[in-house]
C-alpha positions in Angstrom: 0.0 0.0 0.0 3.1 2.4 0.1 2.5 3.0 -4.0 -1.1 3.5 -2.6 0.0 6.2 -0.5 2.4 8.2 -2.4 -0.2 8.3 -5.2 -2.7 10.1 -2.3 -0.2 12.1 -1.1 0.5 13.3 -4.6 -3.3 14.1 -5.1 -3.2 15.9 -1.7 -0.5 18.9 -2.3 -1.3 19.4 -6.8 -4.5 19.2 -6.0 -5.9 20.2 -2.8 -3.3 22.7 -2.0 -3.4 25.2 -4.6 -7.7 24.5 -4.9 -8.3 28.0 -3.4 -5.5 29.9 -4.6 -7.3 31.2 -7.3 -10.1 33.9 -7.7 -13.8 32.8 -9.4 -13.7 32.6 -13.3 -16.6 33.6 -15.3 -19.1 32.4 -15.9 -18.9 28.8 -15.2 -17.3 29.3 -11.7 -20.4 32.4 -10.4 -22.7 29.7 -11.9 -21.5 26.9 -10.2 -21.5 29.1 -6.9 -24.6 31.0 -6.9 -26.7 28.1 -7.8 -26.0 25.9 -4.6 -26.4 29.2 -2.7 -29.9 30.1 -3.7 -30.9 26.2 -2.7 -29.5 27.0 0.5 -30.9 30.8 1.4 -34.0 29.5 0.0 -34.5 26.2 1.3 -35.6 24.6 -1.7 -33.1 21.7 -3.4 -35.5 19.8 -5.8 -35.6 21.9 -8.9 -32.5 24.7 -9.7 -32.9 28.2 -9.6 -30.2 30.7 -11.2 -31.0 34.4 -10.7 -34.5 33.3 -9.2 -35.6 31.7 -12.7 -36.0 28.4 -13.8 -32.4 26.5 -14.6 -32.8 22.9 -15.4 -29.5 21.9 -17.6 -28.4 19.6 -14.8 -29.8 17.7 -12.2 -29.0 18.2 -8.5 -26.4 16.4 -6.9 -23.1 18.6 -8.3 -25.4 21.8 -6.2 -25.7 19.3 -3.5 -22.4 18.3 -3.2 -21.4 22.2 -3.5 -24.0 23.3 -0.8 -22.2 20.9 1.5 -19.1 21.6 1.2 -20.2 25.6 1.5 -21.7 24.7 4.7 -18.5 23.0 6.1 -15.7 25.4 4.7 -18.0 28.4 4.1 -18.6 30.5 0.6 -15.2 30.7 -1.0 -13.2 28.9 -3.9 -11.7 26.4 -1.7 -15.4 24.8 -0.9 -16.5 25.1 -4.7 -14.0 23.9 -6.1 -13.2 20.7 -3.4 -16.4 18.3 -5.0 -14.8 18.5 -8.4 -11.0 17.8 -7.2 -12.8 14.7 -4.9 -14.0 13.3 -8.1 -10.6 13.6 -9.5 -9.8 11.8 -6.5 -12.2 9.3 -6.3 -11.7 8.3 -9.9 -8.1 7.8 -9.3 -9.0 5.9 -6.4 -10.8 3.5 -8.8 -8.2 2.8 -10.9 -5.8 1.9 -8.3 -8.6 -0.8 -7.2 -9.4 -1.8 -10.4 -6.0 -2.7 -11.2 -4.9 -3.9 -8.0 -8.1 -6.3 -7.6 -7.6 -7.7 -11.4 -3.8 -7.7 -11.6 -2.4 -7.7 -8.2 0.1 -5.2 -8.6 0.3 -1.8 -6.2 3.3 -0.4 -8.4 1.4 -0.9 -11.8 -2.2 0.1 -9.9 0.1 3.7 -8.5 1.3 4.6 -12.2 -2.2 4.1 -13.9 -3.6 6.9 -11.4 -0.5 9.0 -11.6 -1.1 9.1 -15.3 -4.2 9.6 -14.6 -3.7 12.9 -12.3 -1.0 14.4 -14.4 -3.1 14.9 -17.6 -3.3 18.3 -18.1 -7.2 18.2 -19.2 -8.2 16.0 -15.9 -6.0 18.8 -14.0 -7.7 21.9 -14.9 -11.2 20.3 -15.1 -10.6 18.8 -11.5 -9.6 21.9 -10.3 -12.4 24.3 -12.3 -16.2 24.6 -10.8 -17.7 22.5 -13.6 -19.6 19.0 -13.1 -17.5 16.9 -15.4 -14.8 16.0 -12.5 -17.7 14.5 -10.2 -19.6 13.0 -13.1 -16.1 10.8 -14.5 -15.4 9.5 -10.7 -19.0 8.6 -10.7 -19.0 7.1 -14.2 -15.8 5.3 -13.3 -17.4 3.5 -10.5 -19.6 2.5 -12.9 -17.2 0.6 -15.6 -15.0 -0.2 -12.3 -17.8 -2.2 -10.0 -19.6 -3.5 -13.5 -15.9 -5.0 -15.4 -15.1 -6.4 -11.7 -18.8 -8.1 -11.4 -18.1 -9.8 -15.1 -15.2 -11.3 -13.6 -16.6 -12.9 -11.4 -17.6 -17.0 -11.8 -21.1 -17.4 -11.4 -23.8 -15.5 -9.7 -21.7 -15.0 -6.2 -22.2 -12.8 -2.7 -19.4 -10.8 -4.7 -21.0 -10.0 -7.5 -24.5 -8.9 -6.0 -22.1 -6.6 -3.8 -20.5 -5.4 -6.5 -23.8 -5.3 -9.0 -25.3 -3.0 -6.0 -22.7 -1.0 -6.1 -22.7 -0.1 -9.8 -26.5 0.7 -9.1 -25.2 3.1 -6.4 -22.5 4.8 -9.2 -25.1 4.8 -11.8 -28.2 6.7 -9.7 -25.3 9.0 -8.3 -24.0 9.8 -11.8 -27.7 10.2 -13.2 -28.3 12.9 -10.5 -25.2 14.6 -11.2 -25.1 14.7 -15.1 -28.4 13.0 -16.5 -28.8 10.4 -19.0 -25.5 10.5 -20.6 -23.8 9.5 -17.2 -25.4 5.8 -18.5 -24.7 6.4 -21.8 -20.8 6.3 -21.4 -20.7 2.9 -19.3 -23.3 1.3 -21.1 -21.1 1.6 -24.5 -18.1 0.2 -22.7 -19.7 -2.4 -21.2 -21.9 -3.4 -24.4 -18.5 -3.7 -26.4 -16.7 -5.5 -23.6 -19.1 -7.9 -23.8 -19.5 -8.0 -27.9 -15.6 -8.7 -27.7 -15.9 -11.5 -25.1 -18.9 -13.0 -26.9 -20.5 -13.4 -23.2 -23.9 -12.7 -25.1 -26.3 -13.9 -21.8 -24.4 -11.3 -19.5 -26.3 -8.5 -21.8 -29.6 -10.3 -20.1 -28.1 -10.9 -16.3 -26.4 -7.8 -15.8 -28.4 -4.6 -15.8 -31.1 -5.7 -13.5 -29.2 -5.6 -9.7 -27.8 -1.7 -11.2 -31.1 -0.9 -12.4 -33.3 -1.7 -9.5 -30.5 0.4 -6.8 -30.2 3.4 -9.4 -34.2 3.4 -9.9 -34.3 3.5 -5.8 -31.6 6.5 -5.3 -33.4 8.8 -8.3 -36.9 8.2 -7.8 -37.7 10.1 -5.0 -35.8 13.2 -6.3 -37.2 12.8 -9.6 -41.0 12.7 -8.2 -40.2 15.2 -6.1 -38.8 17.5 -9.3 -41.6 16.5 -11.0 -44.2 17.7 -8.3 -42.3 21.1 -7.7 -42.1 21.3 -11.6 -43.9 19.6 -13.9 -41.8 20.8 -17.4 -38.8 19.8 -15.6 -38.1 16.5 -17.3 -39.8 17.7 -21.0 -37.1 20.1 -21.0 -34.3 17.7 -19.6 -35.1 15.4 -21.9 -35.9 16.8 -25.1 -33.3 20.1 -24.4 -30.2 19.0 -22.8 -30.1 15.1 -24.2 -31.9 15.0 -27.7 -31.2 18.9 -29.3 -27.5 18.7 -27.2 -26.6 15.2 -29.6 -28.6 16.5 -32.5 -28.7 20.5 -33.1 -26.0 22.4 -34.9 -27.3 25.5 -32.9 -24.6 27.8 -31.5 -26.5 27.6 -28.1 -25.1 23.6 -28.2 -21.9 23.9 -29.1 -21.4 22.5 -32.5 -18.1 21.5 -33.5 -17.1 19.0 -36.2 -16.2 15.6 -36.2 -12.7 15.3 -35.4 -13.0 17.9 -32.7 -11.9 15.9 -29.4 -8.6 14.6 -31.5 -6.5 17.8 -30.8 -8.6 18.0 -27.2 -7.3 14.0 -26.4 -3.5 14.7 -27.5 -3.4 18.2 -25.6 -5.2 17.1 -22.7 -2.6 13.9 -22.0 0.4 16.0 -21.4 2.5 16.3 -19.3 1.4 12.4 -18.6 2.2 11.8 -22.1 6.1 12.6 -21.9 5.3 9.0 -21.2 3.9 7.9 -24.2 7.4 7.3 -26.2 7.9 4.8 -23.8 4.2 3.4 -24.3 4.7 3.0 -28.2 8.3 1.9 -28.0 6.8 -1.5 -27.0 5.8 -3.0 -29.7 3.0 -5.0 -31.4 4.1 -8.3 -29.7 3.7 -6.6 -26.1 0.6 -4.9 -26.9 -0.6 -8.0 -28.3 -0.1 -9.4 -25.2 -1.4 -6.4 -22.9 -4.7 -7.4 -25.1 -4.7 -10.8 -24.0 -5.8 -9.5 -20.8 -9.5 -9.1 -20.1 -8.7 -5.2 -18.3 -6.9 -4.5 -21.4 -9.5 -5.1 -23.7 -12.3 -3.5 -21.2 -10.3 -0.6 -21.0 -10.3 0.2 -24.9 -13.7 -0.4 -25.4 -13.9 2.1 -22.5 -11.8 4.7 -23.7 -12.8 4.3 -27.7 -16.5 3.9 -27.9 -17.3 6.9 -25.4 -15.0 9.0 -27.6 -16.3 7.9 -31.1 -19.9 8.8 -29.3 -18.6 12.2 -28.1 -17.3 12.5 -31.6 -20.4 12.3 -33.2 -22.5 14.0 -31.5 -23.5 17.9 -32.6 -22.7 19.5 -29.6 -19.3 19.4 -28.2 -17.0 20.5 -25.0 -13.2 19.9 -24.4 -14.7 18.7 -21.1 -17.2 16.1 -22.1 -14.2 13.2 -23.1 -13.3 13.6 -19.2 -14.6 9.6 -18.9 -12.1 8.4 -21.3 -9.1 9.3 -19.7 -9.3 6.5 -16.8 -9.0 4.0 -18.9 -6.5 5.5 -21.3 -4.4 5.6 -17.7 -4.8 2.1 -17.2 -3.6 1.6 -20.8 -0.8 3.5 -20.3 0.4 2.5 -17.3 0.3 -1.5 -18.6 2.3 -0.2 -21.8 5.3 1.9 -19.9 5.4 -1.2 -17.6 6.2 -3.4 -20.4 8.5 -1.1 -21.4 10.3 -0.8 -18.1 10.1 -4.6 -17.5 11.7 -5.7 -20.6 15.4 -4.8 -19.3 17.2 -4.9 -22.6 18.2 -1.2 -22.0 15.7 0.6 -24.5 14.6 3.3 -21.3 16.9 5.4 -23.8 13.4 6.8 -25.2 12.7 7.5 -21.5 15.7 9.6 -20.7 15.7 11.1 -23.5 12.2 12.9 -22.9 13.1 13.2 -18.9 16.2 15.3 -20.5 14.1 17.1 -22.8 11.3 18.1 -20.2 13.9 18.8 -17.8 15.5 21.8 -20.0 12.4 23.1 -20.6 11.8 23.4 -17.1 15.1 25.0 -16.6 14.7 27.5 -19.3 11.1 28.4 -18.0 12.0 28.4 -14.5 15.2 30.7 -15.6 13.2 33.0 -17.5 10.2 33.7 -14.5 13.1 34.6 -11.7 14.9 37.2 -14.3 11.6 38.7 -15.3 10.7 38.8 -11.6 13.7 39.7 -10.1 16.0 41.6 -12.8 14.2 44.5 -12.7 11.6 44.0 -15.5 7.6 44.6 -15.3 6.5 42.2 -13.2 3.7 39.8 -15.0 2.4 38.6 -11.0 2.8 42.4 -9.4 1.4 41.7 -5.7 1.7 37.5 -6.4 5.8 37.8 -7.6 7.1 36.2 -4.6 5.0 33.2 -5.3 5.7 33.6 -9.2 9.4 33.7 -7.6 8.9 30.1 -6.1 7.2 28.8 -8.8 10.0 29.6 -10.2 12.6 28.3 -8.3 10.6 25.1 -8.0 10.4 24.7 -11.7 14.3 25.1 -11.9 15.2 23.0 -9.3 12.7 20.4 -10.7 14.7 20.9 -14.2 17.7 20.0 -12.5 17.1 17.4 -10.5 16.1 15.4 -13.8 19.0 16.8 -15.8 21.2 15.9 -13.2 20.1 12.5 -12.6 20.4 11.4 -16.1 23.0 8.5 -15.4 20.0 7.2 -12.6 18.2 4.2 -13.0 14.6 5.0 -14.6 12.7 4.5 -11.2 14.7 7.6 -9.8 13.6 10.2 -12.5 10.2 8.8 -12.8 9.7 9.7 -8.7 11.1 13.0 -9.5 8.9 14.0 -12.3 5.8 13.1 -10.2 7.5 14.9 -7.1 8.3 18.1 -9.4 5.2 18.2 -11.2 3.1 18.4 -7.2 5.9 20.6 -6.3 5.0 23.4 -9.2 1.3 22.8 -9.1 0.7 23.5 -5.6 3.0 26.8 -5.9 1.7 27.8 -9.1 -2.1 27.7 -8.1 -1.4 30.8 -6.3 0.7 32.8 -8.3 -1.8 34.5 -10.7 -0.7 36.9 -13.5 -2.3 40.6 -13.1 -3.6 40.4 -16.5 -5.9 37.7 -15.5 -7.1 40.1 -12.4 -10.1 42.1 -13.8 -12.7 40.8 -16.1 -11.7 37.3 -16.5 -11.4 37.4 -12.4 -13.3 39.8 -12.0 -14.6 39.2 -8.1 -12.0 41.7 -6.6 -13.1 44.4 -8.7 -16.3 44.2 -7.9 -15.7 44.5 -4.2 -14.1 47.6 -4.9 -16.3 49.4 -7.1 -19.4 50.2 -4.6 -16.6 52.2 -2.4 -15.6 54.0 -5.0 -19.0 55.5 -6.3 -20.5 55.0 -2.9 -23.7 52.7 -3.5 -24.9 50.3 -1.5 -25.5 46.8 -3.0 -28.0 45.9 -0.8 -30.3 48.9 -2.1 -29.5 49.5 -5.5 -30.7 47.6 -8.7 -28.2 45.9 -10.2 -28.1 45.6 -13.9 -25.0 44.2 -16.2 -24.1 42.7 -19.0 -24.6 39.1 -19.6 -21.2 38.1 -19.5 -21.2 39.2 -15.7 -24.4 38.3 -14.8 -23.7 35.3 -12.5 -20.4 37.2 -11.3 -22.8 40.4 -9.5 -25.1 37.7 -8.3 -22.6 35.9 -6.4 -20.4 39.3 -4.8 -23.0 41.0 -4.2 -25.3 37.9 -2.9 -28.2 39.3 -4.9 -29.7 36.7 -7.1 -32.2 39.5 -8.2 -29.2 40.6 -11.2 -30.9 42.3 -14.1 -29.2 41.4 -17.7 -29.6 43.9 -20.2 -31.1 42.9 -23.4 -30.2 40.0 -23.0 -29.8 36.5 -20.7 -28.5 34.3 -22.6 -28.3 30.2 -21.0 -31.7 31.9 -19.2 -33.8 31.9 -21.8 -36.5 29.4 -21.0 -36.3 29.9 -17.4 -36.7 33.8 -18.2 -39.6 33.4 -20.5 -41.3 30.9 -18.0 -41.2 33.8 -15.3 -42.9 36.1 -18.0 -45.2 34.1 -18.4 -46.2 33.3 -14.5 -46.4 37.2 -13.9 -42.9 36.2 -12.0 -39.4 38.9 -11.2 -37.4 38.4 -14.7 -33.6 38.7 -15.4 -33.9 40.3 -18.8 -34.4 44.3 -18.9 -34.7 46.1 -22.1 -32.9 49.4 -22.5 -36.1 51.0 -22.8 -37.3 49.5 -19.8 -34.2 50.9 -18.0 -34.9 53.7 -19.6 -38.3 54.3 -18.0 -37.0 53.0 -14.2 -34.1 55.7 -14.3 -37.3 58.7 -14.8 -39.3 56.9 -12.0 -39.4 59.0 -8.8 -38.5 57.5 -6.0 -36.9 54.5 -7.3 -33.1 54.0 -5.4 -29.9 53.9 -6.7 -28.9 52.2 -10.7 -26.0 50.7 -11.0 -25.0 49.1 -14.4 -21.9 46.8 -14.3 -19.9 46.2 -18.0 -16.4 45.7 -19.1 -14.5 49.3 -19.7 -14.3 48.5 -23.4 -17.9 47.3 -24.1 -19.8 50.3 -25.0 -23.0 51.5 -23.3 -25.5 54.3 -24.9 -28.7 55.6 -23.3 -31.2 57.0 -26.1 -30.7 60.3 -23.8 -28.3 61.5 -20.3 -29.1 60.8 -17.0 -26.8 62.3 -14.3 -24.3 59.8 -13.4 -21.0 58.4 -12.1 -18.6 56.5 -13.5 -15.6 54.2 -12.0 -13.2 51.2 -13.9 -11.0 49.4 -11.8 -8.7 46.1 -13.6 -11.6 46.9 -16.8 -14.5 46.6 -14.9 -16.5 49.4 -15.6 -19.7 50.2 -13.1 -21.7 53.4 -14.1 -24.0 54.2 -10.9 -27.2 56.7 -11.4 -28.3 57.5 -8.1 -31.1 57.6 -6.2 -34.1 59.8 -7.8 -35.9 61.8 -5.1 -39.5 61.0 -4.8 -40.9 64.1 -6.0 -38.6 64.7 -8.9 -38.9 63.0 -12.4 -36.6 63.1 -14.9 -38.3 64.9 -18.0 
């Protein structure tokens, strides 16, 4: 269990460390935030709310897990951000069982989740406020408890156990991310199968999942369905059929080859690996095939992305389920490679000596910018720039240095280095990300400066910063201007009940800047998007790191603006 341990102790500093080191991002991160915090000043968790309208992209477990974790560590990155770097967590978890249980090795089982951990794409996804980290932990549960229950002769205590537990994966993942959470493991497991000819599995399997899923979502899904009714039309037909189908810009339509550039990308730095991975050979992948994990694990990694690959509307996020079992692929290829002992690590080394004089000209270049007397790219963050540094140089040279080491040595320090420059580098943020692509500091900022209070005033903005208000201000009652964008239906659904609305017109704002009486206006933009009333109102104006608030205050009760 040592390998066991290293491997958590690894997930604990890259990814824990550094999770609140960062400000919010927009939008995903305000979304991901203010949605959890309405269920929990409202008291309602059945059906999602954003801005106080309808919001039913996802189910409810990611603003579950979210409102929990605010409740225990309070309303900050840290506690947004933990449930997505748990399911990072948990899904490396998995694969260290998986391969331990099936090939009962704890060195081969550490390497397949270190793989894992140091893809870039699983990184900054597991340590973002999206619900694709918690989703592919749950959906590896799933291909995990199922392959493991195939294994297993005959209809055993085992099996039910682990049967019941797939059922528990599968209702979790279908309350986190909806139908395609069984989608994913259901092509896996269909083509496993296929392969292995085990055609009366397709009958005896689903039923023990089925039954446990069907028991942990029905009493959320009645209870949607009572609070309300067009819940699971829209669900259904909105975010499943017209997501896989519609070239609409709204879903994200990208062509077919798409993830292929997203997959390659996303491996690295895991994939300064790969030369050792391909230097194999047919023969030894041949033989990695012969194994029953090995073939489960392509039909786990291929079918999902072929799927993803075809359907209209596409993320960089949504191949997140693929790369556990690409990991486990990996890992059994470098083993072979390490294992065969006929001195062909050359590949290796070669790459460690590559990655390691990138990492000395990188780290090189931060400490002169930040301490030779240049403009500083981190301004109040250089001394952790400075460390980052440093870390990255010393990690350089550790691998440059240990070139005439046995493999085993440089492999430790590349995983060592890597922690070492994540969990300093979370923190170090470059000014030019301060402002409107982080945008929360501003914002605290601006109502001292013009001197409204954000408890009072109406708050209008532009889309873009919608969420963003919401969640500084903690006033889900945001105005957008013109328009609201991802809130269309649950906007028009409030027009229609007679209900508060996110979208304003300009001609409505128009009209509530001339009412007397009303309070303080405050509209919230980025300094170079440009904003025109049809004619003046007295105002003022303030930009601080390009956010731009333009405040019209207060109109006296017995005063109109003509």
């Amino acid at each position: 269990m040592k390998y066991f341990w290293l491997s958590f102790l690894f997930f604990v500093v890259a990814y824990l460390v550094p999770l609140g080191g960062r400000p919010l991002v927009p939008p995903d991160e305000f979304r991901y935030a203010e949605i959890p915090r309405e269920m929990m000043d409202s008291g309602s968790y059945a059906a999602p709310h954003l801005l106080t309208v309808r919001y039913f992209e996802k189910p409810v477990l990611g603003y579950w897990m979210t409102a929990g974790s605010f409740k225990i560590f309070g309303q900050n990155a840290f506690a947004l951000r933990l449930p997505c770097a748990l399911g990072a967590g948990l899904a490396a978890f998995l694969i260290f069982f998986l391969v331990n249980q099936t090939l009962r090795d704890d060195k081969l089982a550490a390497l397949a989740s270190m793989l894992f951990l140091t893809s870039g794409l699983v990184y900054s996804v597991s340590t973002f406020a999206v619900l694709d980290s918690q989703t592919t932990g749950l959906i590896t549960g799933i291909l995990v408890t199922s392959f493991l229950a195939v294994l297993e002769p005959g209809f055993t205590r085992r099996r039910v156990l682990l049967l019941a537990l797939c059922g528990l994966f599968a209702g979790l993942a279908f309350m986190t991310k909806g139908f395609i959470a069984w989608v994913v493991p259901g092509l896996a497991m269909a083509g496993f199968l296929i392969w292995e000819r085990r055609w009366k599995e397709f009958y005896l399997l689903p039923w023990i999942p089925a039954v446990v899923a069907l028991v942990i979502v029905a009493p959320w899904a009645l209870a949607v369905h009572r609070a309300e009714p067009d819940y699971w039309n829209y669900f259904v037909m909105i975010e499943h059929v017209q997501r896989f189908t519609a070239k609409t810009e709204g879903q994200h339509p990208e062509p077919f080859w798409y993830y292929i550039p997203v997959l390659l990308g996303g491996v690295f730095p895991a994939a300064f690996l790969a030369p050792a991975a391909f230097a194999i050979g047919r023969k030894a992948w041949g033989k990695l095939l012969a194994q029953p994990l090995y073939r489960f694990c392509v039909c786990a990694a291929v079918l999902p992305f072929l799927f993803f690959s075809a359907s209209s509307g596409k993320l960089g996020t949504y191949i997140l389920p693929c790369f556990p079992p690409l990991a486990v692929l990996g890992a059994g290829a470098v083993a072979c490679y390490f294992r065969a002992g006929d001195g062909r690590s050359r590949a290796f080394h070669r790459v460690m000596n590559f990655w390691g004089g990138a990492l000395v000209l990188a780290g090189t270049g931060v400490l002169v910018i930040e301490l030779g007397g240049f403009e500083s790219y981190f301004a109040e963050h250089r001394v952790l720039a400075v460390l980052t540094g440093a870390a990255g140089l010393v990690y350089g040279l550790a691998l440059l240095l240990t070139a005439k080491q046995v493999w085993r040595v440089r492999l430790y320090i590349f995983f060592a280095g890597f922690a070492a420059v994540l969990a300093l580098g979370g923190w170090a943020i470059p000014e030019g990300m301060i402002g409107d692509k982080m945008p929360e500091r501003a914002l605290k900022q601006l109502p001292e400066k013009l001197g409204f209070d954000t408890r009072k005033a109406v708050l209008v903005t532009h889309p873009a910063y919608m969420h963003a208000v919401a969640w500084v201000y903690h006033r889900p009652d945001v105005r957008s201007l013109n328009t609201v964008g991802e809130l269309d239906y649950g906007d028009g659904e409030a027009e229609k009940r007679g209900e508060p609305r996110v979208f304003i017109s300009t001609a409505e704002l128009v009209k509530l800047l001339k009412k007397p009486g009303r309070p303080g206006v405050v509209y919230i933009t980025r300094e170079s998007r440009e904003f025109k009333l049809p004619e003046p109102f007295p105002h003022q104006e303030a930009v601080i790191a390009e956010m731009k608030a333009i405040y019209f205050p207060p109109l006296p009760a017995a005063e109109e603006v003509k």
